[in-house]
C-alpha positions as CSV (number, residue, x, y, z in Angstrom):
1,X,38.4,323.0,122.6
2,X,39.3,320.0,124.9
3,X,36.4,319.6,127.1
4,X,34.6,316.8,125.4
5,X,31.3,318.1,127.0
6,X,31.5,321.3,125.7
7,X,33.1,319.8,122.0
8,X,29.7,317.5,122.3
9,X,27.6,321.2,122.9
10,X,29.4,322.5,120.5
11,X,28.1,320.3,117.5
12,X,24.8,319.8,118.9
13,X,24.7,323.6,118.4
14,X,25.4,323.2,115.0
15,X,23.3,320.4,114.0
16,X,20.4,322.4,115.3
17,X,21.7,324.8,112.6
18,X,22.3,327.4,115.1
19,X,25.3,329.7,114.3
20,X,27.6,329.0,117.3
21,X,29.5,331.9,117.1
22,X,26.4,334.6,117.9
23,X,26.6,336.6,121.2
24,X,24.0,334.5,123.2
25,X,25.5,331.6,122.3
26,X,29.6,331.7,122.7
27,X,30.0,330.5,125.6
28,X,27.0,328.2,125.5
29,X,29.4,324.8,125.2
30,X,31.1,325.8,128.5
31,X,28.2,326.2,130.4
32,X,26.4,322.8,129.3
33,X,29.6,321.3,130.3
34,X,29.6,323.1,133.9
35,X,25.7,322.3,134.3
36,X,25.9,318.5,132.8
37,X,28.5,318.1,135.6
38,X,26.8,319.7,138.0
39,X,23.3,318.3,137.5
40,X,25.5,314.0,137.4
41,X,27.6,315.1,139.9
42,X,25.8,312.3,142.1
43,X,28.1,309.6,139.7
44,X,31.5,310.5,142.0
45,X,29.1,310.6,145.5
46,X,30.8,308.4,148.5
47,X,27.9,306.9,150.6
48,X,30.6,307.5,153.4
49,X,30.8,311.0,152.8
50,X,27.1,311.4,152.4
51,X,26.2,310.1,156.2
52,X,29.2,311.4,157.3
53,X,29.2,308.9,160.1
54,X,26.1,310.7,161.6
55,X,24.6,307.8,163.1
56,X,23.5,307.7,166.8
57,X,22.5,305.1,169.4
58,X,18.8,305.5,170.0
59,X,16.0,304.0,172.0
60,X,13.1,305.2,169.6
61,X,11.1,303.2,168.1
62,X,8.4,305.0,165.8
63,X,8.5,305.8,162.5
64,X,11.1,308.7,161.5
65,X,9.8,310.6,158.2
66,X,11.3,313.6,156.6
67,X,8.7,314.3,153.6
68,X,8.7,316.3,150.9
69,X,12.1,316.5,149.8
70,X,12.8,318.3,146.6
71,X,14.5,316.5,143.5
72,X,15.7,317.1,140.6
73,X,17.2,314.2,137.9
74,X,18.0,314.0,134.1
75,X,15.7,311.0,132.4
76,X,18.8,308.4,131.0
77,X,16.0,307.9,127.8
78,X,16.2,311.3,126.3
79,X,18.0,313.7,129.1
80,X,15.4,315.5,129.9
81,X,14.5,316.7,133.1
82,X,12.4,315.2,136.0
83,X,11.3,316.6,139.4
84,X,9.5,316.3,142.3
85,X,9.6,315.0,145.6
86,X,11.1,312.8,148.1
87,X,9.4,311.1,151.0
88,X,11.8,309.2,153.2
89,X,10.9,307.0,156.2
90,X,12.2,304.3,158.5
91,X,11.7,302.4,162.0
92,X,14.7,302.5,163.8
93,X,16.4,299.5,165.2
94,X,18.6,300.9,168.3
95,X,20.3,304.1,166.3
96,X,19.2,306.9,164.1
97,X,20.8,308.5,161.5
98,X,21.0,312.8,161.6
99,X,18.0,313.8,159.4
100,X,19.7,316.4,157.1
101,X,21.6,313.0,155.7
102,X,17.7,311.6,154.0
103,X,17.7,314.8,151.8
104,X,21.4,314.5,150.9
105,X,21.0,310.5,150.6
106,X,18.4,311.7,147.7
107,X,20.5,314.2,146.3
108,X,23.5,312.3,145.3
109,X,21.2,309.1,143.5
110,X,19.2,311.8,141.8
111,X,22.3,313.4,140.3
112,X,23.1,311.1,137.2
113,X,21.3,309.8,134.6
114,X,17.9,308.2,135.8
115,X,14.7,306.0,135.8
116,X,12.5,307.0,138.4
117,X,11.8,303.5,139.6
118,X,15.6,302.7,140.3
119,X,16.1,306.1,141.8
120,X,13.6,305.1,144.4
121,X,14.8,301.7,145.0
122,X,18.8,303.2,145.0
123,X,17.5,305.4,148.2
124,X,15.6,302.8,150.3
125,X,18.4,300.4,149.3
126,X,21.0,302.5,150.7
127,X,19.0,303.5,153.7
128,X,18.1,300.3,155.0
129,X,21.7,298.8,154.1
130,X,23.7,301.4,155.6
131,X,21.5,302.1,159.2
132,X,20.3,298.7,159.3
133,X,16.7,299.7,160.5
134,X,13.5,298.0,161.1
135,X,12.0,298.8,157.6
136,X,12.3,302.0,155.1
137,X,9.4,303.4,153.1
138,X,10.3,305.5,150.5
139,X,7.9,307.1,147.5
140,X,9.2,309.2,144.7
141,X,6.3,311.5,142.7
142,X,7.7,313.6,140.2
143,X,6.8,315.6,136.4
144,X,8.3,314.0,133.7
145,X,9.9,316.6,130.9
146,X,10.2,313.7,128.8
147,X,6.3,313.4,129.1
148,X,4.7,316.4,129.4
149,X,7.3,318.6,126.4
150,X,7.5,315.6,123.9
151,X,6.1,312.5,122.7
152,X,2.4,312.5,124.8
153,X,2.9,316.1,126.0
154,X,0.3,315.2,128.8
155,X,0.9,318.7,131.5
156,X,-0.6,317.1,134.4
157,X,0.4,313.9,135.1
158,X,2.7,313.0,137.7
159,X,4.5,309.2,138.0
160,X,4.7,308.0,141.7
161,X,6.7,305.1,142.4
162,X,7.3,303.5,145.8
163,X,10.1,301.1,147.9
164,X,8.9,299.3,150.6
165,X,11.5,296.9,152.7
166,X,11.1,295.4,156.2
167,X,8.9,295.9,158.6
168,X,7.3,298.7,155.7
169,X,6.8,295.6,153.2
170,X,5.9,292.7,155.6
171,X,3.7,294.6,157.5
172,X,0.5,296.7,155.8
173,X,-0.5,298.6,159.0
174,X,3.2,300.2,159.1
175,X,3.0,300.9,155.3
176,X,-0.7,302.5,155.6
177,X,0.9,304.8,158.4
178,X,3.3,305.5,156.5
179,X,0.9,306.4,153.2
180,X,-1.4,308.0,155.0
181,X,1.5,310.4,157.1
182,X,2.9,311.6,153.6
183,X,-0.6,312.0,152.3
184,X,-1.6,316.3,151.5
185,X,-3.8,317.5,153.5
């Protein structure tokens, strides 16, 4: 076997004291290798490729939200998952950016080993670097595996985590827009 991911599956197998060599479990190590790589495949993501230069001049000037976007990360403590969602916002400042890019901007930091808290700052970073907006607002709430299977096993609770910059930090009536637009009704 030369994949070290599925060498690594391999011998977790066995230090579970599973019998690798059963039929559900023969080809186990090669598809924890294909899904590890799949599920980080947001380490090798080029922020070029991800905008794909869809940027466009623009005269508007209200707040541009695309909520609700669906996650899904591995928790860098234990590798277990956690999932949620996305909402994305920002004030342009003379050009826009094609609004498939904010779920795909998600997507790629999501991919690799995470905290929630630097997933969320990763994504307004990026935003507000790359499209050079007014402000970006972006809030994260997502189940935690590594709470609610292990350790506390607490089932309901949710951790929301927030990144305000520009216009969304230094100004509370564009963040309380913004809160109260991603609010469920």
């Amino acid at each position: 076997m030369k994949d070290p991911l599925e060498a690594a599956a391999l011998q977790i197998l066995k230090a579970l004291g599973e019998n690798p060599a059963r039929e559900g479990l023969r080809k186990t190590p090669q598809r924890v290798a294909r899904a590890l790589r799949e599920i980080t495949s947001g380490y090798g993501a080029d922020m070029d490729k991800v905008f794909n230069g869809a940027f466009f001049k623009a005269d508007y000037r209200e707040m541009v939200i695309v909520k609700d976007i669906a996650f899904y990360s591995l928790c860098e403590h234990h590798m277990l998952p956690f999932f949620g969602k996305a909402h994305v916002a920002y004030i342009p400042n003379g050009r826009i950016v094609g609004l498939s890019k904010l779920p795909r901007l998600v997507e790629a930091y999501a991919r690799r080993l995470q905290v929630q808290e630097r997933l969320t700052e990763e994504i307004a970073g990026t935003l507000y670097k790359v499209l050079k907006p007014r402000g970006v607002g972006v809030v994260l709430e997502a189940e935690h595996l590594c709470v609610s299977m292990r350790g506390v096993k607490n089932e309901t609770s949710f951790a929301t985590t927030s990144a305000m910059l520009g216009c969304f930090h230094a100004d509370n009536r564009v963040r309380e827009e913004f809160l109260n637009l991603i609010k469920k009704q």
